[in-house]
C-alpha positions in Angstrom: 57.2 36.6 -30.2 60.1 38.2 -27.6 61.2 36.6 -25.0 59.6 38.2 -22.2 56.0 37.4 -23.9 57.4 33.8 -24.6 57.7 33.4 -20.8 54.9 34.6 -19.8 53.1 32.3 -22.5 54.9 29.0 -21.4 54.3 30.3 -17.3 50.6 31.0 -18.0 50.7 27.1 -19.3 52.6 25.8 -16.6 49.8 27.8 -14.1 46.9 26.2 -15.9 48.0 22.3 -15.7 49.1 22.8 -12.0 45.4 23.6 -11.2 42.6 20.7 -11.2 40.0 21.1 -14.0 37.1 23.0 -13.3 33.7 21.7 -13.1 30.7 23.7 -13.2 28.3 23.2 -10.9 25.1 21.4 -12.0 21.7 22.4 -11.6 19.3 20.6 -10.1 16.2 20.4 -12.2 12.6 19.4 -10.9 11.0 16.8 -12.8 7.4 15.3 -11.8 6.5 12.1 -12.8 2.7 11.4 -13.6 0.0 8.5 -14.5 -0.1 10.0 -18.2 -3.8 11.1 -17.1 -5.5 14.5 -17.7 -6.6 14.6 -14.1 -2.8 13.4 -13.0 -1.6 16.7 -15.0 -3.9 18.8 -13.2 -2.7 17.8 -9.7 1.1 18.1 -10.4 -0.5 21.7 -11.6 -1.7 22.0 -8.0 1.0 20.5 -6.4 3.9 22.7 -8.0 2.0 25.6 -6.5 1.5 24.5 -3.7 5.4 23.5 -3.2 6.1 27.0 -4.6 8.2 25.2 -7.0 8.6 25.2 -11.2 8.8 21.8 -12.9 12.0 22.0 -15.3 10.2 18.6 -16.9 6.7 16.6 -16.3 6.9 13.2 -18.0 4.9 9.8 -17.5 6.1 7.9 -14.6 7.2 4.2 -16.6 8.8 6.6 -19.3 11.3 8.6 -16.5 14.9 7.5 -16.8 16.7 7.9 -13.4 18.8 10.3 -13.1 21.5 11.0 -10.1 21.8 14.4 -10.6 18.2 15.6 -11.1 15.0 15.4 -8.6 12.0 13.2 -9.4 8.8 13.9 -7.6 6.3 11.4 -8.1 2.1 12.9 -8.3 -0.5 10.5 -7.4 -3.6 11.7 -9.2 -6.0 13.3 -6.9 -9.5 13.9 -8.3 -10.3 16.6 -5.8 -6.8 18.9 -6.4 -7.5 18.0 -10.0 -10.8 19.6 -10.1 -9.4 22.9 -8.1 -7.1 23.5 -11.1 -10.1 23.4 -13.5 -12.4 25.3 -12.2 -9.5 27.6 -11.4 -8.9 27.5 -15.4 -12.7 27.9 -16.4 -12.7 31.2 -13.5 -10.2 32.7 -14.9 -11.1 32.0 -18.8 -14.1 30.4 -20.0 -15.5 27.0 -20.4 -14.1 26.8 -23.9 -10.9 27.4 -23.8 -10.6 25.4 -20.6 -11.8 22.6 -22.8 -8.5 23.7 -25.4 -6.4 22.1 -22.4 -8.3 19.0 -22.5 -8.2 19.2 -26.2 -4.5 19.7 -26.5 -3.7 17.3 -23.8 -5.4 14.2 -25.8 -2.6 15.0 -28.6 -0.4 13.3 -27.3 2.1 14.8 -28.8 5.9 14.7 -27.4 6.7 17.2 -24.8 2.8 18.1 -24.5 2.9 18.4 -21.0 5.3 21.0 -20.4 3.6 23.2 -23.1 -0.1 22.8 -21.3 2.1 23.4 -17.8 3.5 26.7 -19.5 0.6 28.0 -20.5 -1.5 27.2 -17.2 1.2 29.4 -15.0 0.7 32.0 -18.0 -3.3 31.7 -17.1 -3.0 32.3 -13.4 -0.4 34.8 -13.7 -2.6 37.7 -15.4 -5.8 39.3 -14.5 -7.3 39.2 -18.1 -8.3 35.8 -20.4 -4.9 34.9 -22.2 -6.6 32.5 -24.2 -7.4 35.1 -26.5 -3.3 36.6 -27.2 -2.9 34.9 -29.7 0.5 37.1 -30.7 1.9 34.7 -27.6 3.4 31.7 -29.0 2.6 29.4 -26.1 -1.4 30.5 -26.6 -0.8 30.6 -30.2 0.6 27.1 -30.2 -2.3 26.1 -28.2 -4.3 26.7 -30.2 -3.0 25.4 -33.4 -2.5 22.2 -31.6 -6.8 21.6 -30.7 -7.3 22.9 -34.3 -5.8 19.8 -35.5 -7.0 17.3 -32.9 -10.2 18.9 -33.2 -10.0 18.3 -37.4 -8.8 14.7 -36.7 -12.3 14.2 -34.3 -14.4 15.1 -37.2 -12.6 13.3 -39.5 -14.1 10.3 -37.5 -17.6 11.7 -38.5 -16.6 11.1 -42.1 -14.3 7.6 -41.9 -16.2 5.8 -39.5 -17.9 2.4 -41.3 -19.8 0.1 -39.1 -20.0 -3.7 -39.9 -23.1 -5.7 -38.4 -22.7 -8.7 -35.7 -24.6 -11.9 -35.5 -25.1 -10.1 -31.8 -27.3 -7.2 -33.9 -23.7 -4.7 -32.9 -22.4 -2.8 -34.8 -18.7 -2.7 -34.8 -16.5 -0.1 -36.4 -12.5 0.2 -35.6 -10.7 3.2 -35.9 -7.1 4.3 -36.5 -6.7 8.3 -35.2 -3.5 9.9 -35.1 -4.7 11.7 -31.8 -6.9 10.1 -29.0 -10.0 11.5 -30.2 -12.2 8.4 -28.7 -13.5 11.1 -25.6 -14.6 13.6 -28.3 -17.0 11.8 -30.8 -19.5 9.5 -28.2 -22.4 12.4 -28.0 -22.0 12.9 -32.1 -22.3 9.0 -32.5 -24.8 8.6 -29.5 -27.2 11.0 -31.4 -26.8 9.6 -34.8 -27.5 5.7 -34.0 -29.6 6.3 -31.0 -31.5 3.4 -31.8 -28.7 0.5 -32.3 -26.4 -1.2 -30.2 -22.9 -0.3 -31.7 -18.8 -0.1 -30.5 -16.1 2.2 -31.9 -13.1 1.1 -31.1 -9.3 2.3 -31.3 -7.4 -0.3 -32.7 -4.4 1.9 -32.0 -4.8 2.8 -28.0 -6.6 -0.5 -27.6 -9.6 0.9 -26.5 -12.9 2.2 -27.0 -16.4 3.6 -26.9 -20.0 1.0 -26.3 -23.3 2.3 -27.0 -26.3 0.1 -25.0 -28.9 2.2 -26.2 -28.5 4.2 -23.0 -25.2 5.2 -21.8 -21.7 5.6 -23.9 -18.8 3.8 -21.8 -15.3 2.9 -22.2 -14.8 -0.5 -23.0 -11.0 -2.6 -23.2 -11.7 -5.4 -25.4 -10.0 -8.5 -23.9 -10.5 -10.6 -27.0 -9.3 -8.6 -29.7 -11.7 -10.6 -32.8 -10.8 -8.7 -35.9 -7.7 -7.9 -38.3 -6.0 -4.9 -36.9 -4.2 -4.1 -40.8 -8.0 -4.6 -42.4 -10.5 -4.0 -39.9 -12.4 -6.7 -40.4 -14.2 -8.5 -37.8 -13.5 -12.3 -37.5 -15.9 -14.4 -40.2 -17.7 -15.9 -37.7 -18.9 -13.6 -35.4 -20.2 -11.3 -38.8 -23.8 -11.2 -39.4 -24.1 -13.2 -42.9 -25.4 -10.2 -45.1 -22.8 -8.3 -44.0 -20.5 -9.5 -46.4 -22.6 -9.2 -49.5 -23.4 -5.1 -48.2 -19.7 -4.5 -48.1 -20.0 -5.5 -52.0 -22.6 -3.2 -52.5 -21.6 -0.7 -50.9 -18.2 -0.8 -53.3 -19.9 -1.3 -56.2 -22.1 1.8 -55.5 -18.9 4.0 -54.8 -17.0 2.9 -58.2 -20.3 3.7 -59.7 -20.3 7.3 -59.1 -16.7 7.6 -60.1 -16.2 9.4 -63.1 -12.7 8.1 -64.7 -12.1 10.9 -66.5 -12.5 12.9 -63.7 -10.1 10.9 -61.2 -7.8 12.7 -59.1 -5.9 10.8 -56.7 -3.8 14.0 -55.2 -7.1 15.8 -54.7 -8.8 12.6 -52.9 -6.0 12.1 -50.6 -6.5 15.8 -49.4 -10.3 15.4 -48.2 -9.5 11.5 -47.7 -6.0 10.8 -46.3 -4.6 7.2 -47.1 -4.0 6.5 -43.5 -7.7 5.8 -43.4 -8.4 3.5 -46.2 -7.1 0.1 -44.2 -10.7 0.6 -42.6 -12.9 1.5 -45.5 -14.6 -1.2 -47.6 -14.6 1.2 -51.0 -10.9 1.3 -51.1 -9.9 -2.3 -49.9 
């Protein structure tokens, strides 16, 4: 290096520790805090347009971690703005794919919120049904996500296995990965029209009661059965129940052919997340 370069290396140095470090500037992002309810999502919908602001971040209210820096604007859920945004949604789509929001939203999954905000702004921001591009990821993703909440609903069709009260109810707890509890009433209500029975998710702690009349959301205050097994507590089964439990096993390892056991094949159309609840595999 000459010397005239080594100078004006060692002055440059000299320059840079004589000035304070710089800071960039941070932004301030917008983050709405909600009641983790379908309708609460819907009106921080309405409420960002109506601010004529973006939310960098929508998360459940007890969940927020303050924060100094950013800005958290709390929504109260209001029915009325709620129901604005979905009929807005079914005006601009269709019915169905309204009901994809719904679907996706029950999920649950991490971060679902900002992916059902992204695609609502993507809805009111053409003039033609979106729902149908699928070659956009957010719609695409959409979609892939009710596909497998949707699969996980009628898995409940299959899974479901009822145990009989002394109080003539029947009783049946369930363990979805998705809260599926709002989608399978009107299947269940149609099938057992004539009997008294609950399904209940022993997982989000509560669920559906049929009184030959109505479906309705019940909370169970009393929790009277093994959450690992299912079972409901000894003395509040009806005394046969036991002895068709038996049967019913017997009669399933009946109709298995040994030689034709597969046990990877099973799992496929019978995942082992479900077996805790089913009296053939206990």
């Amino acid at each position: 290096m000459k010397e005239n370069d080594l100078y004006l290396y060692y002055k440059s140095l000299q320059e840079a520790s004589d000035k304070p470090d710089y800071v960039p500037p941070v932004e301030k992002k917008n983050i709405y805090l909600y009641d983790k309810t379908f309708e609460g999502l819907l009106t921080v919908v309405f409420e960002t347009y109506k601010s004529k602001t973006t939310a960098d971040l929508i998360v459940e209210k007890k969940n927020y971690q303050v924060s100094f820096i950013d800005e958290a604007i709390e929504i109260k859920t209001d029915i009325a703005k709620a129901d604005r945004v979905w009929k807005g949604l079914i005006a601009k789509t269709r019915k169905l794919s309204a009901d994809m929001v719904y679907h996706v939203f029950l999920s649950e999954m991490q971060g679902i919120e900002m992916l059902i905000y992204k695609y609502l702004r993507l809805v009111f921001a053409e003039n033609y049904d979106v729902s149908v591009n699928y070659r956009n990821e957010t719609v695409l993703e959409m979609k892939q996500i009710e596909r497998t909440v949707l699969r996980e609903a009628h898995r409940m069709f299959m899974f479901v296995r009822f145990q009989r009260t002394k109080a003539r109810i029947f009783f049946a707890p369930i363990q979805p990965a998705y809260d599926i509890i709002p989608l399978i009433g009107n299947h269940f209500k149609k099938r057992f029209r004539n009997q008294h029975w609950v399904i209940y998710d022993t997982i989000r702690d509560y669920g559906l009661y049929y009184d030959l009349t109505n479906v309705q959301e019940i909370k169970l205050e009393q929790k009277k059965y093994s959450k690992s097994s299912g079972k409901i507590n000894a003395s509040l089964m009806e005394e046969k129940e036991e002895i068709y439990q038996i049967l019913w096993k017997n009669y399933y390892e009946s109709i298995n052919i040994s030689e034709r056991k597969n046990l990877k094949v099973q799992m496929q159309f019978m995942p082992k997340r479900f077996w805790n609840y089913l009296p053939e595999k206990s």
